[in-house]
Each structure stands twice: as C-alpha cells, then as structure tokens.
PDB file of N, CA, C and O in Angstrom:
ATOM      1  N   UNK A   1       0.805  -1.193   0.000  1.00  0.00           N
ATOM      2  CA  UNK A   1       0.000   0.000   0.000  1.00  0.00           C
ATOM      3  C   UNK A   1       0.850   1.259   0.000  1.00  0.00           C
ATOM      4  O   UNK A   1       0.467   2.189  -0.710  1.00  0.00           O
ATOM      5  N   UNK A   2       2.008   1.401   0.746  1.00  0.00           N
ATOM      6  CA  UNK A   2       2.703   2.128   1.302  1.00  0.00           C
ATOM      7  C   UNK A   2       4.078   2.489  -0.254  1.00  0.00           C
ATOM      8  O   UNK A   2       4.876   3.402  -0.468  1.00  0.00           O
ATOM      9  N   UNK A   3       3.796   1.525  -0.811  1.00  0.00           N
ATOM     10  CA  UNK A   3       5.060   1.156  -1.621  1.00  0.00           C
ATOM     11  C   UNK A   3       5.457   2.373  -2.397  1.00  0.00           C
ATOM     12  O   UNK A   3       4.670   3.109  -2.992  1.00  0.00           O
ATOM     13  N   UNK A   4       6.708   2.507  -2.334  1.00  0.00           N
ATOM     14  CA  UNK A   4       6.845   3.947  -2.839  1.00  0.00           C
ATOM     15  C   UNK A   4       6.896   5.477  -2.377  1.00  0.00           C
ATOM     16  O   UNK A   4       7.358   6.483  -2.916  1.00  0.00           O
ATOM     17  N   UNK A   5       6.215   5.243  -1.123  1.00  0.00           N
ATOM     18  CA  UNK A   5       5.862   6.510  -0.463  1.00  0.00           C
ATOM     19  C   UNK A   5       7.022   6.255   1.306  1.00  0.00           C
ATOM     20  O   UNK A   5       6.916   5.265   2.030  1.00  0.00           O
ATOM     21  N   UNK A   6       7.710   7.094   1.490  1.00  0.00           N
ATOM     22  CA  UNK A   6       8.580   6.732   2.465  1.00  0.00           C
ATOM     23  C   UNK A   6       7.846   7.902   3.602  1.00  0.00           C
ATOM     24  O   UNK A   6       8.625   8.803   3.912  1.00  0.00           O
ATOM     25  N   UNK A   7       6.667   7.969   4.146  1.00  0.00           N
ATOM     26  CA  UNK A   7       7.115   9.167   4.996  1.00  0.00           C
ATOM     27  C   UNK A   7       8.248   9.212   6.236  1.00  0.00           C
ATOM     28  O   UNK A   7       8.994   8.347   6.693  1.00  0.00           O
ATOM     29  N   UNK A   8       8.011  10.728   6.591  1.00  0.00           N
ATOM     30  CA  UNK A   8       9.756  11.151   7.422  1.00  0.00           C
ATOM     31  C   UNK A   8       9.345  10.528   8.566  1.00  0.00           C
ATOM     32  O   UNK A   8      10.092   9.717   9.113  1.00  0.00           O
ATOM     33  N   UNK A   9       8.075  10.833   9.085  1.00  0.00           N
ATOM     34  CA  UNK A   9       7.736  10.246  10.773  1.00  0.00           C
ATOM     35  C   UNK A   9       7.003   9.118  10.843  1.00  0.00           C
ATOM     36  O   UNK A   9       6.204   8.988   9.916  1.00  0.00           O
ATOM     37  N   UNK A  10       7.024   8.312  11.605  1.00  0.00           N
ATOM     38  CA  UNK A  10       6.059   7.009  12.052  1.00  0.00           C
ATOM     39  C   UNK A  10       4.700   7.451  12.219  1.00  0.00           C
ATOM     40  O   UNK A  10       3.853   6.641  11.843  1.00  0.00           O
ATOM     41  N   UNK A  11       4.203   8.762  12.788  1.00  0.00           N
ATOM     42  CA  UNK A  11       3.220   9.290  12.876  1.00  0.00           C
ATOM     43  C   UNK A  11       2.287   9.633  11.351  1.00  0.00           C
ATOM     44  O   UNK A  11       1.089   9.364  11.269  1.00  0.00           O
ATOM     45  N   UNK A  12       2.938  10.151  10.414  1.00  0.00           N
ATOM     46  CA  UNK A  12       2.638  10.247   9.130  1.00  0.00           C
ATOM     47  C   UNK A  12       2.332   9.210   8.033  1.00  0.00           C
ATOM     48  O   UNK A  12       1.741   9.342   6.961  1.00  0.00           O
ATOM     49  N   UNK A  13       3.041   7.889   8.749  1.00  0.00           N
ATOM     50  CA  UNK A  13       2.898   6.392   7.961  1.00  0.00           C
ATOM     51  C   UNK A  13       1.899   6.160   8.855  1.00  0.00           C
ATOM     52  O   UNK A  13       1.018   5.753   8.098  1.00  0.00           O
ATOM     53  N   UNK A  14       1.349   6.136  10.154  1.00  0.00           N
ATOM     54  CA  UNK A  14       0.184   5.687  10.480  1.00  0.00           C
ATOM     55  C   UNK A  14      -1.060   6.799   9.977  1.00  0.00           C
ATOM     56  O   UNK A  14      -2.222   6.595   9.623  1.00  0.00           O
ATOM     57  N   UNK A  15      -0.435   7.775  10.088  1.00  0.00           N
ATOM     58  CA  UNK A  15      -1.959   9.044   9.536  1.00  0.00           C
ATOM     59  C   UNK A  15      -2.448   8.176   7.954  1.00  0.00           C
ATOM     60  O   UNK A  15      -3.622   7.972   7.645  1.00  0.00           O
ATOM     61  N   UNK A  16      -1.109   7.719   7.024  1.00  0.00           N
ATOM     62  CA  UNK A  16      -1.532   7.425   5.621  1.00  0.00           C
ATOM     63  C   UNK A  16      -2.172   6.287   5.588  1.00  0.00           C
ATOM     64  O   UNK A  16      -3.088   6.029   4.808  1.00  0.00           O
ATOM     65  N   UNK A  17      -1.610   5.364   6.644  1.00  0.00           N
ATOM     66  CA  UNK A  17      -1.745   3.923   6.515  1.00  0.00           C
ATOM     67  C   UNK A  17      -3.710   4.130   7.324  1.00  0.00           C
ATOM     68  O   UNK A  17      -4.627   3.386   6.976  1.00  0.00           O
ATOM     69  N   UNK A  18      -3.849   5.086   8.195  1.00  0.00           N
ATOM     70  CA  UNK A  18      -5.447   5.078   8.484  1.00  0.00           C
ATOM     71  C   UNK A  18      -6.251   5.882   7.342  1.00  0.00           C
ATOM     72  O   UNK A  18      -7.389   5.585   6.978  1.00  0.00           O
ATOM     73  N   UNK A  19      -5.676   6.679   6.963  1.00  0.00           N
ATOM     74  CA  UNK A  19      -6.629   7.028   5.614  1.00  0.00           C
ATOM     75  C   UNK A  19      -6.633   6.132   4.457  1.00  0.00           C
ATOM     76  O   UNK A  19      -7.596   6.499   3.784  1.00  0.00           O
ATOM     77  N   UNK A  20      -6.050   5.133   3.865  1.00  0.00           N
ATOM     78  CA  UNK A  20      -5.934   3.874   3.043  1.00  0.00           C
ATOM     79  C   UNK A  20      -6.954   3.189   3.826  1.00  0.00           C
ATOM     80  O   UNK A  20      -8.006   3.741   3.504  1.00  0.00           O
ATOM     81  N   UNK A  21      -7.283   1.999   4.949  1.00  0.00           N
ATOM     82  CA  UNK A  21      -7.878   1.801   5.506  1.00  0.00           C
ATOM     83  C   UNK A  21      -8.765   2.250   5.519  1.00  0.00           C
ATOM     84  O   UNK A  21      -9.595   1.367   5.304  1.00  0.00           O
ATOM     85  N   UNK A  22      -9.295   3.279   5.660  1.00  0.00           N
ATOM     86  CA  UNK A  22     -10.550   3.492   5.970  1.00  0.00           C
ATOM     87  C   UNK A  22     -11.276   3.502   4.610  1.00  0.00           C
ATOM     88  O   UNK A  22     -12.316   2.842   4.608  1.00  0.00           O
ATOM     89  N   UNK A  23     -11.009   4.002   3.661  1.00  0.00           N
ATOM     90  CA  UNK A  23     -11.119   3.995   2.076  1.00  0.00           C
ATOM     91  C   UNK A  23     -11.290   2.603   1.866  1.00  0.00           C
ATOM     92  O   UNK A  23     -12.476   2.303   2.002  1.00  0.00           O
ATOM     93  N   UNK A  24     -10.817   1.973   1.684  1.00  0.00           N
ATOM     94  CA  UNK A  24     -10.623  -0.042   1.563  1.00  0.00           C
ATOM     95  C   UNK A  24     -12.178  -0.358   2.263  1.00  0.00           C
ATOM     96  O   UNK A  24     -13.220  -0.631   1.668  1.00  0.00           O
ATOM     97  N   UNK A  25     -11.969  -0.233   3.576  1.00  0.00           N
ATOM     98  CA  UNK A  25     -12.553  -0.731   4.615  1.00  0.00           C
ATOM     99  C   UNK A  25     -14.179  -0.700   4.031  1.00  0.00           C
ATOM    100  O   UNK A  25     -14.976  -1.592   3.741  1.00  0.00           O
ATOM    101  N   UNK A  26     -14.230   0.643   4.019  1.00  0.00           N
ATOM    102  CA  UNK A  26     -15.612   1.198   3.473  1.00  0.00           C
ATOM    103  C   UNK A  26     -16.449   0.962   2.282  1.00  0.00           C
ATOM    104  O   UNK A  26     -17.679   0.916   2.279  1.00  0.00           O
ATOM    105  N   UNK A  27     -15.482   0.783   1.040  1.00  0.00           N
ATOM    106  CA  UNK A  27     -16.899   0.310   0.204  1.00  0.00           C
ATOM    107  C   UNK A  27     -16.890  -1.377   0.268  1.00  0.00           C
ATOM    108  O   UNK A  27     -16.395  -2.193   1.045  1.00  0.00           O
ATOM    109  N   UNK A  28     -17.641  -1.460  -0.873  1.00  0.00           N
ATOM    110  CA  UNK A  28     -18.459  -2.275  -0.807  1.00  0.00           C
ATOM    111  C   UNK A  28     -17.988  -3.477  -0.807  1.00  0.00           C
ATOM    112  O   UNK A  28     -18.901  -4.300  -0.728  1.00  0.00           O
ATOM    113  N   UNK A  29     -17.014  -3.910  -0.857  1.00  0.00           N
ATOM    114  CA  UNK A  29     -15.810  -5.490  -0.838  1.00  0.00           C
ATOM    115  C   UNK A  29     -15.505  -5.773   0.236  1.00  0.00           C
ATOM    116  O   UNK A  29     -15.496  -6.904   0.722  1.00  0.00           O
ATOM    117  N   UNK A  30     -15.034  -4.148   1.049  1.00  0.00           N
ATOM    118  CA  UNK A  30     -14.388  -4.189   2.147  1.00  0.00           C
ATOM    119  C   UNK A  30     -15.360  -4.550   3.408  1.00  0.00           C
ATOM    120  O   UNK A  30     -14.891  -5.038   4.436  1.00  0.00           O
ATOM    121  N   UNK A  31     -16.924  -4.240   3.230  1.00  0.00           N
ATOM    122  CA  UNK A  31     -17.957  -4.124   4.024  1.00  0.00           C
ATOM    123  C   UNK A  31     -18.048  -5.812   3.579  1.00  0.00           C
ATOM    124  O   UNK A  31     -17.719  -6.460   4.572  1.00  0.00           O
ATOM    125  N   UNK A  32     -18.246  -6.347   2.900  1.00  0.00           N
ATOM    126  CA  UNK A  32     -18.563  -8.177   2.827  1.00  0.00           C
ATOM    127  C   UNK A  32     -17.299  -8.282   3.218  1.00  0.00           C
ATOM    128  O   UNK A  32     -17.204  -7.505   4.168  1.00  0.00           O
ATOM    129  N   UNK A  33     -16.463  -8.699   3.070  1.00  0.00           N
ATOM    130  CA  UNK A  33     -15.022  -9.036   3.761  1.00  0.00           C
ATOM    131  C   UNK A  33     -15.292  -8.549   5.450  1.00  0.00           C
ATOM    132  O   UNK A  33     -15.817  -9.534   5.970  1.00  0.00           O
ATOM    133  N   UNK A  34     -15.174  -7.641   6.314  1.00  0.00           N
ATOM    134  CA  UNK A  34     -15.856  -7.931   7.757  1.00  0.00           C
ATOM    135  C   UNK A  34     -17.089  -8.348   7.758  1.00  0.00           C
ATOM    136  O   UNK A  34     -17.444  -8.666   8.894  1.00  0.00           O
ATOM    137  N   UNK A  35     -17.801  -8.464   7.052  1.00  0.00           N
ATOM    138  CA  UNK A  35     -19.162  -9.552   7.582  1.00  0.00           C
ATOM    139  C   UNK A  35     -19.261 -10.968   7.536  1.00  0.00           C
ATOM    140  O   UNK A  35     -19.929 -11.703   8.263  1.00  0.00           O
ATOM    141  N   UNK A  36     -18.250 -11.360   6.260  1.00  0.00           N
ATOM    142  CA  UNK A  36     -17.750 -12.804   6.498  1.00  0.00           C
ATOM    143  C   UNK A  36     -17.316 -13.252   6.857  1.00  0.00           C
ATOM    144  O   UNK A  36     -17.408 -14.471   7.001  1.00  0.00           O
ATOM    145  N   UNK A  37     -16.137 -12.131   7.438  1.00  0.00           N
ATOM    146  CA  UNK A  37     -15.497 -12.646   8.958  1.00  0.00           C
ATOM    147  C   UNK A  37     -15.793 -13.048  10.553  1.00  0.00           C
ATOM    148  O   UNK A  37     -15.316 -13.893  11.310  1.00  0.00           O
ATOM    149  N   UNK A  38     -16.827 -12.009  10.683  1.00  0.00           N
ATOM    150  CA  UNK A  38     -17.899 -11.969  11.329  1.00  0.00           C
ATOM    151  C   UNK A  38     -18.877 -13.130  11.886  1.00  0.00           C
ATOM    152  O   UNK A  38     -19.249 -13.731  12.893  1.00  0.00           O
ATOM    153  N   UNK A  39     -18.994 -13.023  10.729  1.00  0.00           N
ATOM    154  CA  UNK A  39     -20.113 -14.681  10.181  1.00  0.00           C
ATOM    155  C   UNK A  39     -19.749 -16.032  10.516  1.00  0.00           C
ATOM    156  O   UNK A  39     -20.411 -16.984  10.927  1.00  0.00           O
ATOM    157  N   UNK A  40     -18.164 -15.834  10.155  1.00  0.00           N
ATOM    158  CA  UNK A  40     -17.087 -17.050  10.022  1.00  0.00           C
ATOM    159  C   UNK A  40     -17.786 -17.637   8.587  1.00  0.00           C
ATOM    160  O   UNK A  40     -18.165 -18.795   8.760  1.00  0.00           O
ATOM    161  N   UNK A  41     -17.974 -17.285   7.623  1.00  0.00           N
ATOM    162  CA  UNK A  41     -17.851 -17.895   6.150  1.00  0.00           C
ATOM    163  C   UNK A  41     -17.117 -17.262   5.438  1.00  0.00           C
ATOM    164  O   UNK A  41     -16.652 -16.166   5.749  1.00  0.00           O
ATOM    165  N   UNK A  42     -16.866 -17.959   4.197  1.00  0.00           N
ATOM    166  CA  UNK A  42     -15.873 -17.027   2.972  1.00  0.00           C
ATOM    167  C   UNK A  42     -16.582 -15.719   2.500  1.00  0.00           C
ATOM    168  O   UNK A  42     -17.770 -15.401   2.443  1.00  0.00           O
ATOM    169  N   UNK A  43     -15.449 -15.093   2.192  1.00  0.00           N
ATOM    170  CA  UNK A  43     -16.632 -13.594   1.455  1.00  0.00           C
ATOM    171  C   UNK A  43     -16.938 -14.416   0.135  1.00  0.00           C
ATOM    172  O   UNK A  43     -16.335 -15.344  -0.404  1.00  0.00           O
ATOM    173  N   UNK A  44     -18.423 -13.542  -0.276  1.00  0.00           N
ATOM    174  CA  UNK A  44     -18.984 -13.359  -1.740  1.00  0.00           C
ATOM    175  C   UNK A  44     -18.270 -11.780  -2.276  1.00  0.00           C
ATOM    176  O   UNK A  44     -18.945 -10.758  -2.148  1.00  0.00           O
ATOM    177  N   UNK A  45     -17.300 -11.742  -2.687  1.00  0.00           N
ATOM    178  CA  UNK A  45     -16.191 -10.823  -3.465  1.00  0.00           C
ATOM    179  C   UNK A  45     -17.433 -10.384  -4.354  1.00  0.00           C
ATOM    180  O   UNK A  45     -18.369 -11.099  -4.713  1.00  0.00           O
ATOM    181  N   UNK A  46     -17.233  -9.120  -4.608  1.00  0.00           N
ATOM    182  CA  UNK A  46     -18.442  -8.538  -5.647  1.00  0.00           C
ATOM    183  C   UNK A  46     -17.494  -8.812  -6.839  1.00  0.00           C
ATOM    184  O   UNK A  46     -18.215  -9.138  -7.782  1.00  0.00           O
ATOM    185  N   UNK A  47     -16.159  -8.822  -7.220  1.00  0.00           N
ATOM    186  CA  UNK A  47     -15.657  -9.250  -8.703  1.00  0.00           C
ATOM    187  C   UNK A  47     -16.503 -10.757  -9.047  1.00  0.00           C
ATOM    188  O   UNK A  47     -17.129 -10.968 -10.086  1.00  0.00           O
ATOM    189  N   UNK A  48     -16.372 -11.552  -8.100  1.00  0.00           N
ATOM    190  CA  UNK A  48     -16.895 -13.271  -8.097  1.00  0.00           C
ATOM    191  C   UNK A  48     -18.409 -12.877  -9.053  1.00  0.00           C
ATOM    192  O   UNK A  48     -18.527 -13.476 -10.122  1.00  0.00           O
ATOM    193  N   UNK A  49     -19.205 -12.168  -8.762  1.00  0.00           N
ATOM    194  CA  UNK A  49     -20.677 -12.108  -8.558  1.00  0.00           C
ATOM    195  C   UNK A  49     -20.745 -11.739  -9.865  1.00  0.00           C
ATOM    196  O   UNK A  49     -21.698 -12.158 -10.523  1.00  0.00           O
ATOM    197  N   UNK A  50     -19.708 -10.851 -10.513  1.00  0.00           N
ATOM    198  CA  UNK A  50     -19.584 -10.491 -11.964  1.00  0.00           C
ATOM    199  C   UNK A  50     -19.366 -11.053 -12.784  1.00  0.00           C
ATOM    200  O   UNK A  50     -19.533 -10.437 -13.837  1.00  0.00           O
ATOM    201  N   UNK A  51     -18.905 -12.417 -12.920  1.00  0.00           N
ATOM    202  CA  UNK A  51     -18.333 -13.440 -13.951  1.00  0.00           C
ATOM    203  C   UNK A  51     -19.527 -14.140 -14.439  1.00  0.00           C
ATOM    204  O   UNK A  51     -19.418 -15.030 -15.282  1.00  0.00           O
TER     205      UNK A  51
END
C-alpha cells in the first residue's frame, strides 16, 4: 500500500496507513469481507458475482 511513499515520521505512515484503511474498509468489498469474517464464512467478493 505504502510502496513507494517513504514518509519522514512514524506518525505520518500511520496518519496514511489510516486514511488507506478506511477507504478499503468502506466500500463495498471491504464491508462483505468484515461480515464474512464476522459470520465465520468465505466472502462473496463482488468481482466473483460479476463473472
């Protein structure tokens, strides 16, 4: 995620690394991925659902 991007402080790699996260987290892959975890079953991946 990080690849490429060096920030100077540890504080600034966690500020980036929580704004990535939260972006991910939030739509719609990222929301079935914690509910199947949740659940304890495999996710239904919305790419899967497209084929």
């Amino acid at each position: 995620m990080l690849i490429g991007q060096r920030p100077s402080k540890m504080s600034d790699a966690f500020a980036q690394m929580l704004e990535l996260s939260a972006k991910h987290f939030a739509n719609e892959e990222g929301q079935e991925g914690m509910r199947a975890f949740a659940e304890k079953r495999k996710p239904a991946w919305v790419s899967q659902n497209l084929k």
